[in-house]
TIKOL-369541 format. One record per residue (C-alpha): residue in three letters; x, y, z. Coordinates in steps of 0.1 Angstrom, whole numbers, plus 5000, padded with zeros to 4 digits. Each point is the difference from the previous one (the first is absolute). Example, Ala and Ser with C-alpha at 12.3 -4.5 7.8 and 13.67 -1.06 7.14 Angstrom:
2
ALA512349555078SER501450344993
REM end
This chain:
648
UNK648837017773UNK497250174985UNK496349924995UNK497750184982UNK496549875003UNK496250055004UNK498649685013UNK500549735030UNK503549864977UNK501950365009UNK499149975033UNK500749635005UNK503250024978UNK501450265024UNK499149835031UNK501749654982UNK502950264997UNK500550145031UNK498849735023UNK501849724983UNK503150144978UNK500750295028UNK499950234969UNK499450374999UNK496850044985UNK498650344982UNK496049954993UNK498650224977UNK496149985002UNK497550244984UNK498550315021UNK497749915034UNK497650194984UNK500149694968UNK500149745023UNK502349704999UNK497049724986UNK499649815026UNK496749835011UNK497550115035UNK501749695020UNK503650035005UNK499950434992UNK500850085039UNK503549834997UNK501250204967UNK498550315019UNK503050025023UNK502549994968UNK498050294985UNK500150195031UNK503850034997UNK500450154964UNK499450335010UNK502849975023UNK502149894974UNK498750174966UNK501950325019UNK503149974992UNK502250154972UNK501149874970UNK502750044976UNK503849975015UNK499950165031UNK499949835030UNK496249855010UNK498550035038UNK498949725021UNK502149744987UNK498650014966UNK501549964969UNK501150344990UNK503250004992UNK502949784983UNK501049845028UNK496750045017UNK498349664991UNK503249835014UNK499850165031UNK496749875005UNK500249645025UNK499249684983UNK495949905004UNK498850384995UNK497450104982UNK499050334981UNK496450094988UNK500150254970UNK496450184987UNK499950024959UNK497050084981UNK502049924967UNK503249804994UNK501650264984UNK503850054994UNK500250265036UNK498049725016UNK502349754993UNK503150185005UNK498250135034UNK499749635008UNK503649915000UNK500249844968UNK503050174984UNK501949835028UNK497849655009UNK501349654992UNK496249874990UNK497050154989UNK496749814999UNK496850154983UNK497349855011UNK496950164995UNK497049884987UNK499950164962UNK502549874972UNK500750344984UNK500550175036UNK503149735005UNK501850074963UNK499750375000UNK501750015035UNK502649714990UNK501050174972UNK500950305020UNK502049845026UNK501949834978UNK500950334985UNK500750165036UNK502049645012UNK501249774970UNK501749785029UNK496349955021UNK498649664997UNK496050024992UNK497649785007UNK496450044983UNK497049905007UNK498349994964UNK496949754995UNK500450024961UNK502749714992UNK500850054967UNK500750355008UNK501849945030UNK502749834979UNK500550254975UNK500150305030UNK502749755018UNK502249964972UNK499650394989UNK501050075036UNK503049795000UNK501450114974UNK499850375009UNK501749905030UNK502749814981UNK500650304976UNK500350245027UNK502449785022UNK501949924968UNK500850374996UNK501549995034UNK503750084998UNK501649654996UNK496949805005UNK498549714983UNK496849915005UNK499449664977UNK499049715020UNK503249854985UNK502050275016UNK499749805033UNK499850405017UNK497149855017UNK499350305024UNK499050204965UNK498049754988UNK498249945029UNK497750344995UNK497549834986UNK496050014996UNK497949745010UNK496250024995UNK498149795024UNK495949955002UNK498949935032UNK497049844978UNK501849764986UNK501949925036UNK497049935019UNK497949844977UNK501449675000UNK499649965039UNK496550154997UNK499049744973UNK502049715020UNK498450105036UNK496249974982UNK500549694989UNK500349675020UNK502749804989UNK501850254982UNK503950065007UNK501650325008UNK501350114966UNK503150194994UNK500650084965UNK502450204982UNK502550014966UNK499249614997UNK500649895032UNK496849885021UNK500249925038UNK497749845018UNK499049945034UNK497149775018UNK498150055027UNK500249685022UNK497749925029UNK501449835032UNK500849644996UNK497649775017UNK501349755025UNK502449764985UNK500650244971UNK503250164988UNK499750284984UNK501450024965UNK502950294996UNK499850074969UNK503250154990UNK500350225036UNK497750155020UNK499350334994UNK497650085033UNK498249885027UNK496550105002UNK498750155039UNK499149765025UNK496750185009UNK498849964964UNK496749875015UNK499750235026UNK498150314991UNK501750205029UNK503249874994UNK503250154977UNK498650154967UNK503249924984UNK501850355000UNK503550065007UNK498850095035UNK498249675006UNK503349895024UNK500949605002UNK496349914988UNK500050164971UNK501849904961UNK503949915001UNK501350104973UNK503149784985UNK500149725029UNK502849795006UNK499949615001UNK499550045038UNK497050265000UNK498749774973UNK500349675020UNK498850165031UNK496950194987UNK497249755004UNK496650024992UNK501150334978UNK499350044962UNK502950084978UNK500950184963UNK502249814981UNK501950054967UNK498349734975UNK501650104967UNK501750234976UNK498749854967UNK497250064988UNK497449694998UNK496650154997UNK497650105022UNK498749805028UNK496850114990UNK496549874980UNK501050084964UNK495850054997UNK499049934964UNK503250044985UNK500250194963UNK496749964979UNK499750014959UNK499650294985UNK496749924998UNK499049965031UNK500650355009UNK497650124974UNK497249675012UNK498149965031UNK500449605019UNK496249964990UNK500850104965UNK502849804992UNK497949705015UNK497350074980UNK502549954970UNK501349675008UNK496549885013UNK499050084959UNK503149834985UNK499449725016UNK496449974984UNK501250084970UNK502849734999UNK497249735015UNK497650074975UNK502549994970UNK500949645016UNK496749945006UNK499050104956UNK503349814988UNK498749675019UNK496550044984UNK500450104970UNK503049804995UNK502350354984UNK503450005003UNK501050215029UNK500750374983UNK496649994979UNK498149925036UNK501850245015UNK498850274973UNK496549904998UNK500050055033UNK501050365000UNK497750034965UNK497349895026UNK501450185031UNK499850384978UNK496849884986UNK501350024963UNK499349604993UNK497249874980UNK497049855021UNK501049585005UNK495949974982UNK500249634990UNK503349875023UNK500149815027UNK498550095038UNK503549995013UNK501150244973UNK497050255011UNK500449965035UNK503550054993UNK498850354980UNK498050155025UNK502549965030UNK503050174975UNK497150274998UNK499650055036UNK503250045006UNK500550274970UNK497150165024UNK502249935031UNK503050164983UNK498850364989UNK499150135034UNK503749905009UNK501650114970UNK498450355006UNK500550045041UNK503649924991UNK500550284972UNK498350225027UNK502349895030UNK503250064978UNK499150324992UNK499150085036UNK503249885009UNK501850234980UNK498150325010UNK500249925034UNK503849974998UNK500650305012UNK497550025024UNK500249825038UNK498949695006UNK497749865030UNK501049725023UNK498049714987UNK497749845017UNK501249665017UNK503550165003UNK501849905036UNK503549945018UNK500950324982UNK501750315016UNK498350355005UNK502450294992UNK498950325016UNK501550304982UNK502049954967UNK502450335001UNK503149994998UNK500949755029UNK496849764993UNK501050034957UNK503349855006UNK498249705026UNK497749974972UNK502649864977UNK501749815024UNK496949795008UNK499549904963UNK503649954992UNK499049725031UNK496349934981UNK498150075032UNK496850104995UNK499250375007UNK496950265005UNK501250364999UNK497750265020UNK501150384991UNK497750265005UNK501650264978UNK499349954967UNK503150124986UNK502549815022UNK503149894985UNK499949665002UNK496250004980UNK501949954967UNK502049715012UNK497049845014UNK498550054966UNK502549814983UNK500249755023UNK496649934998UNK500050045041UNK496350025012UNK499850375016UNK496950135026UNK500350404995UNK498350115031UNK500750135036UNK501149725020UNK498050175030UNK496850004986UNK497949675003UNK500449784972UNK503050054985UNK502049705019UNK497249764995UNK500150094960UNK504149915000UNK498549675016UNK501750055032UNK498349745020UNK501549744975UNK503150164997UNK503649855017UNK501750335007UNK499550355000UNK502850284996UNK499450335009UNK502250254987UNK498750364997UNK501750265015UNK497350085026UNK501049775035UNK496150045008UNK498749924966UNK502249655001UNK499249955037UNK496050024992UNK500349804971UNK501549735020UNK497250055025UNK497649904977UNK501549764979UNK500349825035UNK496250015006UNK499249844964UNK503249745004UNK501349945037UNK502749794986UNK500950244970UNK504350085001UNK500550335003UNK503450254994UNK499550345007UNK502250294990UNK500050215027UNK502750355007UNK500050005040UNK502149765015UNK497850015034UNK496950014982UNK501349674978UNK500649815034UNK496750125011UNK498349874973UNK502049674994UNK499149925039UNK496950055001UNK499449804964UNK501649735016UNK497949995032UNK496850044981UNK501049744972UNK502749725017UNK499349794970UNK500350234970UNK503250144986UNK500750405006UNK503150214990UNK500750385000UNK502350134975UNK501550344997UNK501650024961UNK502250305011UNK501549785029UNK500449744974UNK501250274976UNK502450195023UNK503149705004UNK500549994961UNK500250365000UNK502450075027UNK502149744982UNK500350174974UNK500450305010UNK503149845013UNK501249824974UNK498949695001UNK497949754980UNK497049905019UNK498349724984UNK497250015024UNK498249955029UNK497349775014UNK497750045029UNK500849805032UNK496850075020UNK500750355010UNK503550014992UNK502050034962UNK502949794991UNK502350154974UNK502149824969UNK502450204988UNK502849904977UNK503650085017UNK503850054988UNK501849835028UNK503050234991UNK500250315027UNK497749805026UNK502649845025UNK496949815012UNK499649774969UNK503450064991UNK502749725004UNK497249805024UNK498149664988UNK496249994991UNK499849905035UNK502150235020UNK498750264978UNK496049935014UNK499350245029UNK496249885014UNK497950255002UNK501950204972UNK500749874966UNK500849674984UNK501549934967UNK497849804981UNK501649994965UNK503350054979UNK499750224968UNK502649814975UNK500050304976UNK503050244999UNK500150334999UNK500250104965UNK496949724989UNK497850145024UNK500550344984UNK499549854969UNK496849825012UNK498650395013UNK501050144966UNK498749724977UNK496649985024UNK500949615007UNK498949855030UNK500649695019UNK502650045025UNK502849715005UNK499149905031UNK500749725023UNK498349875028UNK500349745024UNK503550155012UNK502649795023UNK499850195031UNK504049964995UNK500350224969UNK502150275004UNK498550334988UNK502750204978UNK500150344996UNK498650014960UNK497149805011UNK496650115000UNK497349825017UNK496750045007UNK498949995034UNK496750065028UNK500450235025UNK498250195026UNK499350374998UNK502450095027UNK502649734986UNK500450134968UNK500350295017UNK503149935019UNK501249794973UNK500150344977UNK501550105028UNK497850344995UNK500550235034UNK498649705021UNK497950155032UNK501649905035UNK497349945018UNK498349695010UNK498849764978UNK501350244966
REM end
């Protein structure tokens, strides 16, 4: 395996590698002199990896045979031991660079670095050098994504289909040919839905992907004579020092008090007193959320509240007072009604010689002609406003509240963005570039934004942060996110808070101390490349992760599954094939073969699935299901080089 990468992904996507599929990893990272971009906190432990690449940049290239168990040679990378790692030093991913790397002879190659065009320039060279390596892309532009995925896969289908005797059509059935393919991943798009889900109270754990929604609630412990409602299984139990600010911080290494992942019956039944994720639904049924004011007229985008009040407030004068003239004057009701606008505009003859009523009647129709112009004219010059302030950014207003504060709107905080008002949560952005990315979308969402430094005084208390619900904090600077917390927590002790924070240590620092100083309000540390990393790993070996969702400190994988080839699933009932603390099937996909290629090459979506499978069904070898799994489970259910040592 080989990951190319400039950022906190490579470096997690390589550890996921290593650490949990026993692959041999090559990293390539850019020069020490560039700098891996990583932030203050957290730099000492990547200073260690970087300390070993000029150890291992010295070695030769091209087909001789490479020193220090490097890959040097053909046969090199295979006499490498499973769970090994090499560190290579490129300025440039250049076609040597690659080939340097291993790539001419690598199963996977995964390009992760920050910049689009950096990732399609080097894909299309290794699919030149390898037309067999599977690629995995990390592109933040989806509508691009797709068109470099299919372009890819079909370069890799000509050139296996030139193969002596080969046939590389999906129809072929020479699966091993077809199964070169590109995937193009964002870890934007993976994260953001548990960042937007963790901010908001109430909100479910949202997997979503090619039609199919998953989603899983967050239960509290059942109170004393309660039973706690399933759902359709248990996907975790939450720690059993939740409460305790020294206790387990929800890690893998938080030991029996921390999250079970994918519980039995029996763990389930004997963990009292402990809160629990459960799988609610698979359909989609709306948002659990306050739809706020729903859609408004056209018209009330281009009118203030006041304004369009001030408009009904007149109709409803004019209406009484052309009742009012028809029951005095005795008119039918269309000629009251029009000398009551004649009087209204002031276009009517004076009522010199008619009755008091008809005068009285006069002078009020005038008043409110007097009444009308001023609106008339602030409403012209509110519409116009409104159009030349479309593209400009608007101000939180002033009795906003219950809304969440978005710190940073790059690339991560654009795709959050959306998420929140797909749910119609109300949302500040704070951004002090103003040139950020997610600026535009703001614009056309008509998303209040505060451009400033969130540092310097007065920049939370404009986003309204003392009324606010939640804040997310998710710049790429640890200390920037860590000291907006800080302060948001001064203006609003019980404000929810998620952090995205790099350093593992420095996150279980934080959330502790959070938690000791706040037992009453909500915090959460999130790293996007640890959320990221899974999905890419998976694909990078070949299989379909739909997702992941945050259990505390830990991730829980779905990943859709042939059974055929996995002697685990294989010939075994739903419920011989459940391994706690592994993987669980959770659904049947009904489709065949050939109509889920279709489906891909149509762009359909909506997979046959089935749910709420007998644990006696017996899992045939066509079948594909989809199913939840633990890092280390899917690992040893890919049966991927699984490390022999305790607790792999």
């Amino acid at each position: 395996m080989v990951v190319a990468g400039d950022d906190a992904l490579a470096q997690r996507l390589a550890t996921e590698l290593r650490g949990v599929y026993g692959e041999r990893v090559t990293l390539v990272v850019p020069p020490a002199q560039d700098g891996v971009r990583l932030p203050v906190v957290g730099r000492a432990r990547a200073t260690a990896l970087l300390d070993r690449v000029s150890a291992a940049v010295n070695r030769a290239s091209g087909n001789g045979n490479g020193g220090g168990g490097g890959t040097g040679g053909g046969t090199g990378a295979g006499d490498e031991p499973p769970g090994t790692e090499r560190v290579v030093e490129v300025a440039e991913l250049t076609e040597v660079a690659l080939a340097h790397a291993g790539v001419d002879r690598a199963t996977a190659l995964a390009l992760v670095y920050d910049d689009d065009e950096t990732n399609i320039r080097a894909a299309l060279t290794a699919r030149r050098l390898n037309p067999r390596i599977r690629l995995v892309l990390r592109l933040y532009n989806r509508r691009l994504g797709q068109h470099i995925e299919a372009l890819l896969d079909q370069a890799s289908a000509l050139a296996a289909g030139n193969a002596p005797g080969a046939d590389a059509s999906p129809a072929s059935g020479n699966t091993e040919l077809y199964d070169t393919s590109t995937t193009v991943l964002s870890d934007a798009d993976t994260a953001a839905p548990a960042l937007a889900a963790t901010a908001v109270t109430g909100t479910s754990k949202v997997v979503q992907t090619d039609g199919l929604m998953l989603r899983a609630v967050e239960r509290p412990p059942p109170g004393p004579g309660e039973v706690a409602d399933p759902g359709l299984c248990t996907l975790a139990l939450l720690s059993a020092t939740t409460n305790d600010p020294a206790g387990a911080d929800g890690s893998e290494s938080s030991g029996a008090q921390g999250p079970q992942l994918l519980p039995d019956e029996r763990a389930v039944a004997a963990a009292t007193g402990r809160g629990t994720v459960v799988l609610e639904n698979v359909s989609y049924s709306g948002p659990e959320l306050n739809p706020g004011r729903g859609v408004v007229p056209w018209f009330g985008s281009l009118l203030s509240r006041r304004l369009r009040w001030s408009f009904v407030g007149l109709v409803s004068c004019v209406v009484g007072l052309a009742v009012a003239s028809m029951l005095v004057t005795r008119e039918p009701p269309l000629q009251a009604t029009y000398l009551t606008l004649l009087d209204l505009f002031a276009i009517n003859d004076p009522a010199i010689g008619q009755s008091l009523g008809r005068q009285i009647l006069q002078l009020c129709s005038g008043l409110v002609g007097l009444l009308l112009l001023p609106v008339l004219l602030a409403a012209v010059l509110e519409a116009l406003g409104t159009f030349r302030s479309g593209t400009a950014l608007r101000k939180p207003p002033r009795g906003l509240s219950g809304h969440v504060v978005l710190l940073g709107v790059g690339k991560i905080g654009t795709r959050v963005l959306a998420r929140l008002r797909e749910l119609r949560i109300p949302v500040v952005c704070v951004e002090a570039d103003p040139e950020a990315r997610g600026l535009a979308l703001a614009r056309s969402l008509r998303v209040p934004v505060v451009l400033g430094d969130v540092t310097q005084e007065g920049v939370l208390e404009a986003a309204k942060i003392h009324r606010a619900h939640a804040l997310l904090a998710l710049t790429s600077a640890d200390t920037m996110n860590l000291e907006a917390v800080l302060s948001a927590r001064t203006l609003n002790p019980d404000l929810r808070v998620v952090l995205r924070l790099y350093d593992d240590d420095f996150a279980t620092a934080v959330y502790r101390t959070l938690r000791a100083a706040h037992p009453g309000s909500l915090t959460r540390s999130r790293s996007v490349s640890h959320l990221a990393a899974p999905a890419f790993a998976g694909a990078m070996l070949g299989r379909q992760i739909l997702g992941a969702i945050p259990v505390e400190r830990r991730v829980l994988l779905f990943a859709a599954v042939d059974v055929g080839g996995h002697p685990q699933l294989e010939g075994r009932t739903v419920g011989e094939a459940f391994r706690a603390g592994a993987w669980r099937v959770l659904a049947l996909d009904t489709a065949t073969p050939e109509e889920r290629r279709a489906d891909q090459a149509s762009g359909a979506r909506g997979p046959r699935l089935v749910w709420d499978l007998p644990s006696t069904y017996v899992l045939r070898p066509e079948d594909r299901v989809v199913l939840a799994a633990t890092r280390r489970g899917l690992a040893e259910l890919l049966g991927r080089r699984p490390l022999q040592r305790a607790g792999a």
